[in-house]
TORLUMZA-242441 format. One record per residue: residue in one letter; chain; x, y, z of N, C-alpha, C in turn. Coordinates in Angstrom, 2 decimals. Layout:
N
+------+------+---------+---------+---------+---------+---------+---------+---------+---------+---------+
: code : unit :      nx :      ny :      nz :     cax :     cay :     caz :      cx :      cy :      cz :
+------+------+---------+---------+---------+---------+---------+---------+---------+---------+---------+
:    A :    A :       X :       Y :       Z :       X :       Y :       Z :       X :       Y :       Z :
...
+------+------+---------+---------+---------+---------+---------+---------+---------+---------+---------+
! end
This chain:
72
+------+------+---------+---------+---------+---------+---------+---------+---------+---------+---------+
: code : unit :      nx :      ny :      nz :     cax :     cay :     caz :      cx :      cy :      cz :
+------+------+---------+---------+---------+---------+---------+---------+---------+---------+---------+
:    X :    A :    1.43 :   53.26 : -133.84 :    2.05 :   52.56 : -134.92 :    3.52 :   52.99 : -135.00 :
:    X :    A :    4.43 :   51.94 : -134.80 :    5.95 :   52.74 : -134.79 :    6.01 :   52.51 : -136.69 :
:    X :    A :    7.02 :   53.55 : -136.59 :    7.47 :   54.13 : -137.87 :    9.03 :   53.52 : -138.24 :
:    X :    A :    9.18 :   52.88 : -139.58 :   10.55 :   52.64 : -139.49 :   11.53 :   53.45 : -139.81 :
:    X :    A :   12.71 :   53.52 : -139.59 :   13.26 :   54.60 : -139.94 :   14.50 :   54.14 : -141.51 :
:    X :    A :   14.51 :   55.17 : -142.12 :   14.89 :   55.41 : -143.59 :   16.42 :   55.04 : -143.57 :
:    X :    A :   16.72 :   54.60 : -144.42 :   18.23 :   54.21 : -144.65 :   19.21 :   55.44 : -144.18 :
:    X :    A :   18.88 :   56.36 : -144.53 :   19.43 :   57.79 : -144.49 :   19.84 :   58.03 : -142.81 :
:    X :    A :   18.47 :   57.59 : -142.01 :   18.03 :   58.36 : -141.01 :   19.63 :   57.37 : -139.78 :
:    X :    A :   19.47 :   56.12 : -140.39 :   20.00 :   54.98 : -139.96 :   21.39 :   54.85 : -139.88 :
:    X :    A :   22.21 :   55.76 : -140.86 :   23.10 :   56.43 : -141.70 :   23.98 :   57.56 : -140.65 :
:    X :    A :   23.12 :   58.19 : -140.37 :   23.18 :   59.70 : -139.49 :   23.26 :   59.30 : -138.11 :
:    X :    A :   22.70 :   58.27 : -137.84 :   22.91 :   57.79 : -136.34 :   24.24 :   56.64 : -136.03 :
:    X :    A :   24.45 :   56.24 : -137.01 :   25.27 :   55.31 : -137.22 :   26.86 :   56.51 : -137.07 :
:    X :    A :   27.27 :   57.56 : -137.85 :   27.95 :   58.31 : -138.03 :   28.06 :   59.27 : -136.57 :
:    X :    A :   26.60 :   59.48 : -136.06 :   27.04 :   60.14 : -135.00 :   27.65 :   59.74 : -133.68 :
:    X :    A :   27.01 :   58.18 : -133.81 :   27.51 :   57.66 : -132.08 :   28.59 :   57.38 : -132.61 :
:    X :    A :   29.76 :   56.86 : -133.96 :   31.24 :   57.10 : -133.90 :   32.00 :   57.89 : -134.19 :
:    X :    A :   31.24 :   59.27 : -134.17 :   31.84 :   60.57 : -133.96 :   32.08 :   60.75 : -132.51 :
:    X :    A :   31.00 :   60.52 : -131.55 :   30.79 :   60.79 : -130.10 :   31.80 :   59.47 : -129.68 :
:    X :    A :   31.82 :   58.51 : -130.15 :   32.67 :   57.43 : -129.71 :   34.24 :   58.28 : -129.98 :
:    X :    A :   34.68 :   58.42 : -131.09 :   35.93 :   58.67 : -131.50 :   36.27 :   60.01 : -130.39 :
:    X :    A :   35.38 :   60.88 : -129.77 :   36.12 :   62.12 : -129.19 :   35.82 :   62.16 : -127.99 :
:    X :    A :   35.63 :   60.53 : -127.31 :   36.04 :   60.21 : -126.47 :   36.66 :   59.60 : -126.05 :
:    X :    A :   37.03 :   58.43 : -127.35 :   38.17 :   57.71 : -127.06 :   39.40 :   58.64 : -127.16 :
:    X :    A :   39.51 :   59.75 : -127.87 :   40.53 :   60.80 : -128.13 :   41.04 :   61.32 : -126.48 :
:    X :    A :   39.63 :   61.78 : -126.21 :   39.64 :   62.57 : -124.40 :   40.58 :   61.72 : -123.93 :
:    X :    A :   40.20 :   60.13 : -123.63 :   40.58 :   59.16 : -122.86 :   42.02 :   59.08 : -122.68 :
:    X :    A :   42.17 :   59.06 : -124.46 :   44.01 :   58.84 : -124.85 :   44.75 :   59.87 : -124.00 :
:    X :    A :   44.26 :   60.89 : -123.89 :   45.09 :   62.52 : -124.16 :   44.94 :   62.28 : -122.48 :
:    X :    A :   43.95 :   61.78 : -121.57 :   44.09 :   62.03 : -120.37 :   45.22 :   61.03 : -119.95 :
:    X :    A :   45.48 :   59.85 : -120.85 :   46.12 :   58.68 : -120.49 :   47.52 :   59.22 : -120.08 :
:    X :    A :   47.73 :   59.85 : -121.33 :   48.77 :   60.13 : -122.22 :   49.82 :   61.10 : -120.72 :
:    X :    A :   48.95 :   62.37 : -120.28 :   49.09 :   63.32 : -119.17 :   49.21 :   62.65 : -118.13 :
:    X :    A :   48.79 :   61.66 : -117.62 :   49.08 :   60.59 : -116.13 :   50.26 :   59.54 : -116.39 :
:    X :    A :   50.50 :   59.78 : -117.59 :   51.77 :   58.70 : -117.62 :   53.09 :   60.04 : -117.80 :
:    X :    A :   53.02 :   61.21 : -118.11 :   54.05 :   61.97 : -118.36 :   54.31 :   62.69 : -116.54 :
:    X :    A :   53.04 :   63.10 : -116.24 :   52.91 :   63.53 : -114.60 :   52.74 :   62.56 : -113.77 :
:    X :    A :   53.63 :   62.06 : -113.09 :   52.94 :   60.35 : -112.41 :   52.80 :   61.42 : -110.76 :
:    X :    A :   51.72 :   60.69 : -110.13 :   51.32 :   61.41 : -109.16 :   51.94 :   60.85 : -108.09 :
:    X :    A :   52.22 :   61.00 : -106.86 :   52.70 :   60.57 : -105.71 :   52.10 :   60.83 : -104.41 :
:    X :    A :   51.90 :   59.82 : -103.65 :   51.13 :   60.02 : -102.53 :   52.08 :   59.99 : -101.33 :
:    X :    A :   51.75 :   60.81 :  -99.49 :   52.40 :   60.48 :  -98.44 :   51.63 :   60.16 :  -97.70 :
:    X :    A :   51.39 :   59.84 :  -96.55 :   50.47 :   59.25 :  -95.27 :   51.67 :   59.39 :  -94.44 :
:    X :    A :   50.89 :   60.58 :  -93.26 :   51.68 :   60.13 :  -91.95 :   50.91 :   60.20 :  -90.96 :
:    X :    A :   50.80 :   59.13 :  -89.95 :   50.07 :   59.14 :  -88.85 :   51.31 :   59.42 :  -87.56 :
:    X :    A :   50.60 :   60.40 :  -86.49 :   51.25 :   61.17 :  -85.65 :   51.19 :   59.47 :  -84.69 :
:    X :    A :   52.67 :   59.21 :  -84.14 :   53.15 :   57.98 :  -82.90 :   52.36 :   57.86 :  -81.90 :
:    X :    A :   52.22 :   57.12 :  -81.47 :   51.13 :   57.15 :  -79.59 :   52.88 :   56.94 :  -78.96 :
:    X :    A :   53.53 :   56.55 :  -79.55 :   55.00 :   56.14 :  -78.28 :   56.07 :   56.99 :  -78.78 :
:    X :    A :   57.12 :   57.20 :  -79.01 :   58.63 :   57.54 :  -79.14 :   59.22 :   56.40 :  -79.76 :
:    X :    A :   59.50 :   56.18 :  -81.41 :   60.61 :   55.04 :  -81.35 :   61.83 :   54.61 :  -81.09 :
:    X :    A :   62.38 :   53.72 :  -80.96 :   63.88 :   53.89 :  -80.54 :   64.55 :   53.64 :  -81.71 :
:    X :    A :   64.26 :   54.01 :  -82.80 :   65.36 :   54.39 :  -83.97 :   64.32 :   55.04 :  -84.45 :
:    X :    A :   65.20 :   56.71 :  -85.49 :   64.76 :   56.73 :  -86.06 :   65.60 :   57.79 :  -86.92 :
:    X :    A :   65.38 :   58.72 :  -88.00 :   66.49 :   59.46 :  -88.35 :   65.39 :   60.82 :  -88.61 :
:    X :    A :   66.59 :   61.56 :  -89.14 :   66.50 :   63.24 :  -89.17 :   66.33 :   63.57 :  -90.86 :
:    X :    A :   65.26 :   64.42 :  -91.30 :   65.52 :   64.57 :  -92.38 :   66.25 :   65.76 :  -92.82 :
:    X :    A :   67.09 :   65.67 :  -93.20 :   68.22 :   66.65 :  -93.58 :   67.98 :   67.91 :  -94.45 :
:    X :    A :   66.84 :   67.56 :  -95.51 :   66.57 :   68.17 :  -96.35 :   65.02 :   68.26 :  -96.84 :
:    X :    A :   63.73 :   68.17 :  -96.02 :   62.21 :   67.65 :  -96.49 :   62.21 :   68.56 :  -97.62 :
:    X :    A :   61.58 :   67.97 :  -98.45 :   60.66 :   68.92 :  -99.91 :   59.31 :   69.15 :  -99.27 :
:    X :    A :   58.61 :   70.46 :  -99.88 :   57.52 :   71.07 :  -99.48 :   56.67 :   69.90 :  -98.78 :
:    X :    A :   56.42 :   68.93 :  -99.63 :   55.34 :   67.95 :  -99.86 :   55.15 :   67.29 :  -98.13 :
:    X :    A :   56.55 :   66.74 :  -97.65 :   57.14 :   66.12 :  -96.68 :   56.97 :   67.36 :  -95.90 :
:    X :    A :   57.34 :   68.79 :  -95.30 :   56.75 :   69.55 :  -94.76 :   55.47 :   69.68 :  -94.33 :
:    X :    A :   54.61 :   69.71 :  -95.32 :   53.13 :   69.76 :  -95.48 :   52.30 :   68.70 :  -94.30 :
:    X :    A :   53.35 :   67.59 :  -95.01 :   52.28 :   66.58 :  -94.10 :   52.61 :   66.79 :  -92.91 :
:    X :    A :   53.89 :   66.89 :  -92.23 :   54.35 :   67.14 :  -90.65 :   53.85 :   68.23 :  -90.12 :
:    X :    A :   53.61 :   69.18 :  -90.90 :   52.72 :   70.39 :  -90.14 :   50.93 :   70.29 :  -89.90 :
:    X :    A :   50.81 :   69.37 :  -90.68 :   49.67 :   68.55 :  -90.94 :   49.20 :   68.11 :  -89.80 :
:    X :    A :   49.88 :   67.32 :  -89.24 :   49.57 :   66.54 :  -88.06 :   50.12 :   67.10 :  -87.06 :
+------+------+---------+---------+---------+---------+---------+---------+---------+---------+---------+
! end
């Protein structure tokens, strides 16, 4: 025999899933918030099968640009 449940009971569940709602929409914001202040950046380099006939010298690589050339 199911049992119904009490105004009260109805009350408490109602309050909790937009407690659990609200502090995750919070999480969500706050992660939003951190990917728009840190924007991330990606490189890809695949090592040539040939030699091109142009190409230039980098004068100055940052770590990142290092990384990948030692990489491959």
């Amino acid at each position: 025999m199911a049992r119904k449940l009490s105004k009260a009971n109805i009350a408490l569940i109602f309050f909790t899933v937009i407690l659990l709602l609200s502090v995750y929409a919070q999480i969500q914001y706050q992660t939003q918030m951190w990917s728009d202040i840190e924007p991330s950046y990606g490189i890809h380099a695949n090592k040539l099968t040939e030699k091109p006939a142009k190409y230039f010298v980098l004068s100055n690589p940052d770590q990142y640009v290092l990384k990948v050339i030692d990489d491959k």
